[in-house]
C-alpha positions in Angstrom: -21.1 73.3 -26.2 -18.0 71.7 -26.8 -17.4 68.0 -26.5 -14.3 66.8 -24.5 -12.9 63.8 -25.6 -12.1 61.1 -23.1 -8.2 60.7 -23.0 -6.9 57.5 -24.5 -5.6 54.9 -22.4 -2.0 54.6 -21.9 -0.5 52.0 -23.1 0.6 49.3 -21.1 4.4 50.0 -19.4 7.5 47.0 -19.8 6.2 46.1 -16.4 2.7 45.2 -16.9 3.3 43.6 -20.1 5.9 41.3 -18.4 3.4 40.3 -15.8 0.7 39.3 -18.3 2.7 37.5 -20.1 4.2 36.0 -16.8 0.6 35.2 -15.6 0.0 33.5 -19.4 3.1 31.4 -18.9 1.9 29.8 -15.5 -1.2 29.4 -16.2 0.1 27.3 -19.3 2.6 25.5 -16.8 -0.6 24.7 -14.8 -2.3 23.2 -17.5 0.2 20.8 -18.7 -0.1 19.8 -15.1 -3.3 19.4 -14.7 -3.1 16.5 -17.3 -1.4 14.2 -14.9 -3.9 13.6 -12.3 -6.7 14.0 -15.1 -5.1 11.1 -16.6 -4.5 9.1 -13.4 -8.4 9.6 -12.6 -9.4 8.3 -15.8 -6.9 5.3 -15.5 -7.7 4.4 -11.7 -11.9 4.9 -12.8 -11.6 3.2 -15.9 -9.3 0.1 -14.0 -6.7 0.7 -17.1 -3.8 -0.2 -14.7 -4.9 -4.3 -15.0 -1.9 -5.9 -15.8 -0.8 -2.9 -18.1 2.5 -0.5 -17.9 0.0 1.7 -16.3 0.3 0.2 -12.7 3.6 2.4 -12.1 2.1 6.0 -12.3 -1.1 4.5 -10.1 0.8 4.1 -7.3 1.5 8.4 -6.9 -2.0 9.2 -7.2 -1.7 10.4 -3.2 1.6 12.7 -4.4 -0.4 13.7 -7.6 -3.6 14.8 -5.5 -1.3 17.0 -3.9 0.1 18.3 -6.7 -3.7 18.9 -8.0 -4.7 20.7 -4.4 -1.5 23.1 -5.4 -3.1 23.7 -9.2 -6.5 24.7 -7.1 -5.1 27.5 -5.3 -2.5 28.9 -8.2 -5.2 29.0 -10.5 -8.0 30.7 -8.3 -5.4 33.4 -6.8 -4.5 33.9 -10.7 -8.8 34.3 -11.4 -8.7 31.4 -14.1 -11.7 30.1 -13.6 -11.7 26.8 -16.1 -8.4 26.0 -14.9 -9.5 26.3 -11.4 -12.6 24.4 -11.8 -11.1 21.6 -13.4 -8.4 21.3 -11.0 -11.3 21.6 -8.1 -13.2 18.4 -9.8 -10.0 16.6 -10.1 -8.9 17.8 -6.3 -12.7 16.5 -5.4 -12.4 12.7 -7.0 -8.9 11.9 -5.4 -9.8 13.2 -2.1 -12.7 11.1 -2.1 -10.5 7.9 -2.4 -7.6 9.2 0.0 -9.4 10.8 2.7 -11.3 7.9 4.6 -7.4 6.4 4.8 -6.6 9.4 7.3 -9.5 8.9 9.0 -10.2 5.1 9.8 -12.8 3.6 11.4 -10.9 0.5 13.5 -10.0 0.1 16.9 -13.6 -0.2 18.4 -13.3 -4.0 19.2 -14.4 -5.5 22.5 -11.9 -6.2 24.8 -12.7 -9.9 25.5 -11.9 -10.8 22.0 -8.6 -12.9 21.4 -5.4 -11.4 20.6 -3.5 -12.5 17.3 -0.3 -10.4 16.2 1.2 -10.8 13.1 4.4 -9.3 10.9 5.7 -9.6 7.4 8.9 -8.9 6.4 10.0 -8.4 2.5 13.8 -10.1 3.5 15.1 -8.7 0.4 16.7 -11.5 -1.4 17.1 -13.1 2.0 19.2 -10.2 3.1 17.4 -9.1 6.3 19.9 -9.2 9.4 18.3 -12.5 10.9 19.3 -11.3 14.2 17.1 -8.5 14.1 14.2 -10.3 12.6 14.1 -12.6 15.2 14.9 -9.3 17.7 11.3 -7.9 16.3 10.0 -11.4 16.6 10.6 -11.2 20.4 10.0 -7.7 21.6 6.7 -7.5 19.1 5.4 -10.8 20.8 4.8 -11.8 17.2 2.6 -15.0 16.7 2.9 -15.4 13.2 5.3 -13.9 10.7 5.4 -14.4 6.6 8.6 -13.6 4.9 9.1 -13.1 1.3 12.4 -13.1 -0.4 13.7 -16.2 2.1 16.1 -18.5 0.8 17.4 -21.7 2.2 20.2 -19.7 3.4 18.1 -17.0 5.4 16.1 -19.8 7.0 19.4 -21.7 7.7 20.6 -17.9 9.6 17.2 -18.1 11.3 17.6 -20.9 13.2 21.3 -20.5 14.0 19.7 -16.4 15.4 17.2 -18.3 17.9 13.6 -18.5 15.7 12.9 -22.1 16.7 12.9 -20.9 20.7 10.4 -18.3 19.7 8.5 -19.6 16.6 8.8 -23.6 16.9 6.6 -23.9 14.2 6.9 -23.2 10.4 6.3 -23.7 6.4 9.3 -23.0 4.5 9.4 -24.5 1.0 12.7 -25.5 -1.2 11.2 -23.6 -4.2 8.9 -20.5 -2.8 10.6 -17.3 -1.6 7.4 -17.4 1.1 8.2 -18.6 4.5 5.8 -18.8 7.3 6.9 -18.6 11.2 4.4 -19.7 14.0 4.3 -19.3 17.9 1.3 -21.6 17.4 0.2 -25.0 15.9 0.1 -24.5 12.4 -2.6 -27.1 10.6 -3.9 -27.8 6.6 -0.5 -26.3 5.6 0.3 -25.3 2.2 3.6 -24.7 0.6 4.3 -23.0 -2.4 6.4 -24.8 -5.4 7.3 -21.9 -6.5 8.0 -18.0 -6.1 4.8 -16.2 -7.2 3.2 -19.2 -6.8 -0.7 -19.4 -7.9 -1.2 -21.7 -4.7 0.9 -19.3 -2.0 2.3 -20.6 1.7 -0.5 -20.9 3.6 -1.9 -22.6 7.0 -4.3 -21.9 9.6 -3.9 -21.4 13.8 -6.3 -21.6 16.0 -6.9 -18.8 18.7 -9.1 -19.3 21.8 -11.0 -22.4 19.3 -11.1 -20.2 16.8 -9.5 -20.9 13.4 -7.8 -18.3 11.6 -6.4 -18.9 7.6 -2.8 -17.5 7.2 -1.6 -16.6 3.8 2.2 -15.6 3.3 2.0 -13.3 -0.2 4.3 -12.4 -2.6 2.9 -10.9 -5.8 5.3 -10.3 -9.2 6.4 -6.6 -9.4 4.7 -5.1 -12.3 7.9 -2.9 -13.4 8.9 -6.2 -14.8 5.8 -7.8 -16.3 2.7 -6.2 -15.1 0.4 -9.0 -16.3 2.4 -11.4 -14.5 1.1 -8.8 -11.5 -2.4 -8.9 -12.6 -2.7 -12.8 -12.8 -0.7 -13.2 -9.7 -3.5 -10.9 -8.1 -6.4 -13.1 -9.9 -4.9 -16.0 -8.7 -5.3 -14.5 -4.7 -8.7 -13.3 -5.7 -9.7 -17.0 -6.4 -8.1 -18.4 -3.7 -9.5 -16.0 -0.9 -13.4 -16.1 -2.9 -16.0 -18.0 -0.6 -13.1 -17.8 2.6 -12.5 -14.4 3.3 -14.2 -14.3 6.9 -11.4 -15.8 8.7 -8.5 -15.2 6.6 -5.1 -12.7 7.1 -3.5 -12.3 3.6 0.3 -10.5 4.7 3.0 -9.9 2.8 4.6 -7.6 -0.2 1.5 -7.1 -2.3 3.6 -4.5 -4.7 0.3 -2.5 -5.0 -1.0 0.5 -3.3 -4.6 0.7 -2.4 -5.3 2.8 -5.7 -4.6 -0.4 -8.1 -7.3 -1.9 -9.2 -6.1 -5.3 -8.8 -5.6 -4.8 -5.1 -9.5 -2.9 -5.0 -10.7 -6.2 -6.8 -8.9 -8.6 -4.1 -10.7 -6.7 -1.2 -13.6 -6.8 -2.6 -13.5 -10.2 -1.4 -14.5 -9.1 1.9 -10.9 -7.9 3.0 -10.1 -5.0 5.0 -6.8 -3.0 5.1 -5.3 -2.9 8.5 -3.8 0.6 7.7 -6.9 2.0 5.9 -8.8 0.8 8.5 -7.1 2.5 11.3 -6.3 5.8 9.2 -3.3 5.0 8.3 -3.0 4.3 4.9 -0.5 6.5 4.0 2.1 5.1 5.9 5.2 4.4 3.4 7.1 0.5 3.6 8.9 1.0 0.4 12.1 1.9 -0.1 13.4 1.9 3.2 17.1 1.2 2.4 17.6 5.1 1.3 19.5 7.0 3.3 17.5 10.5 2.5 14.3 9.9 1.6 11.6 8.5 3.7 9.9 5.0 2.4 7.3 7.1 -0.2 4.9 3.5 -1.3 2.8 1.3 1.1 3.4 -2.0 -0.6 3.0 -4.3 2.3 0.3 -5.0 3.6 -2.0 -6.8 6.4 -5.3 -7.6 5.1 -8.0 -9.6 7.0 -11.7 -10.7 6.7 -15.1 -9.5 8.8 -13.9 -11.9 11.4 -11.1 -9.8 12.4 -10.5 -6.2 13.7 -7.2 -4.4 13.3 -6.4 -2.6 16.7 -3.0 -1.5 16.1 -0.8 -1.4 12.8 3.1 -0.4 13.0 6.3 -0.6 11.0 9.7 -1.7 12.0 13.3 -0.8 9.8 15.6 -4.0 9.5 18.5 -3.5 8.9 19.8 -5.2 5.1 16.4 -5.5 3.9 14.5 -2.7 1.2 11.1 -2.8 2.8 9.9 -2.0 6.3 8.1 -4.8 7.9 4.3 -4.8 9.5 3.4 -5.9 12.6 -0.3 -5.9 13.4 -2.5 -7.0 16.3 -5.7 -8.3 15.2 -8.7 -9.5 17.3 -10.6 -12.2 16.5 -14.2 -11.2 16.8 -16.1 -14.1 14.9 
């Protein structure tokens, strides 16, 4: 019987030889890729951003867990199983810490429970058309508004605009850039004695006989000296410890929810008005380009168990770099 040898494989053509080595050279692209989010989940779980030059790429972790949900799918359609389990675990982690801001769980407060609205505004080196800061003021029915960035000048352009009709009461400093505004009796006030003051503005209203604790903040920018940040943040931390329950802390925190300085202050016992009502992804920073949307939520309305955020919103004005908040909270202790 004769044996019949099996034919030899042909060798591969140009064409599937360009494919595989197409397929090698995007699977390497997707490696070097996956190295930023792996990096940013060590950093945010480790808290390496503290007061280090690692506080800038912390704030894109939302944009980088996109990027990794991307990696997921290129890498299972091209069957690489490491690469796609990696980028799966990664994918897992960041969603974990993103998703409950899409999903809230504010809003369910009871009806009876006092009204208190509040707004920050970032004036942007007291820039911020007074005209339509005092505008918002009015058709907001703001009771209590903190600016950062004021100047004697902007408060000067504030009165002239109409804010003493509206908000007769106030706690503007010479020396802080925090200002605060008031449609009611502001009492124990506090002013700052200087911009990133350890002691920020603060003062405290009182709704329906309840008192509520105002504080105007303004933390140090960590592009410019991120342990400045980091001990401006320590510094609210301390302040807010034992006091939480009835406090609002508003202003330009320059953090995102994913630093760990900002996760340390609410551990306080302080709730994110946006988180809380799902949206925690909405952008306030930079809102002064004429393209792009703001991309960073560094402005925030925070408030202790005493409060409920029922709505959350943010208004453009015109000549400042930040959008402001404006917030209705009820007072529910």
């Amino acid at each position: 019987m004769t044996e019949v040898e099996a034919p030899a494989a042909a060798p591969a053509g140009p064409g599937r030889r360009w494919l595989r080595a197409l397929r090698a050279l995007v699977l390497a692209v997707c490696a070097l890729l996956l190295v930023a989010p792996a990096v940013l989940v060590a950093v945010r779980l480790g808290g390496l951003d503290d007061g280090t030059v690692m506080a800038m790429p912390v704030a894109g972790v939302p944009y980088v867990a996109l990027l990794s949900v991307l990696l997921v799918f290129v890498t299972a359609l091209l069957r690489a199983r490491l690469l796609a389990v990696v980028a799966l675990g990664l994918t897992a982690v960041q969603l974990f810490w993103l998703v409950p801001r899409f999903v809230g769980d504010g809003g369910r407060v009871p009806t009876s429970a006092p009204r208190l609205r509040v707004a920050t505004s970032n004036a942007y080196l007291g820039q911020v058309d007074p005209a339509a800061l005092v505008r918002m003021v009015r058709e907001q029915r703001v009771d209590v508004l903190a600016v950062e960035e004021s100047n004697p000048g902007l408060a000067a352009a504030l009165e002239r605009a109409g804010m003493p009709e509206l908000m007769p009461y106030r706690v503007v400093g010479r020396y802080s850039d925090t200002a605060l505004y008031s449609r009611l009796p502001l009492s124990a006030t506090r002013v700052a004695d200087a911009a990133f003051s350890a002691a920020p503005t603060s003062a405290e209203v009182t709704v329906e006989g309840r008192t509520v604790r105002i504080v105007a903040v303004h933390t140090y920018y960590p592009l410019g000296d991120a342990q400045k940040w980091a001990d401006g943040f320590d510094a609210l931390r301390a302040d807010t410890a034992g006091r939480a329950r009835n406090s609002v802390l508003l202003g330009d925190f320059n953090a995102t929810l994913d630093h760990t300085p900002m996760r340390r202050l609410l551990g306080t016992g302080l709730t994110d008005s946006h988180a809380e009502l799902g949206r925690g992804f909405d952008g306030t920073w930079p809102a002064d380009r004429p393209v792009l949307p703001p991309v960073l939520q560094l402005d925030h309305v925070l408030h202790g168990e005493a409060l409920a955020a029922v709505t959350v919103a943010e208004q453009a004005l015109p000549g400042t770099d930040h959008r402001a908040v404006v917030a209705e909270l009820a007072v529910t202790g």
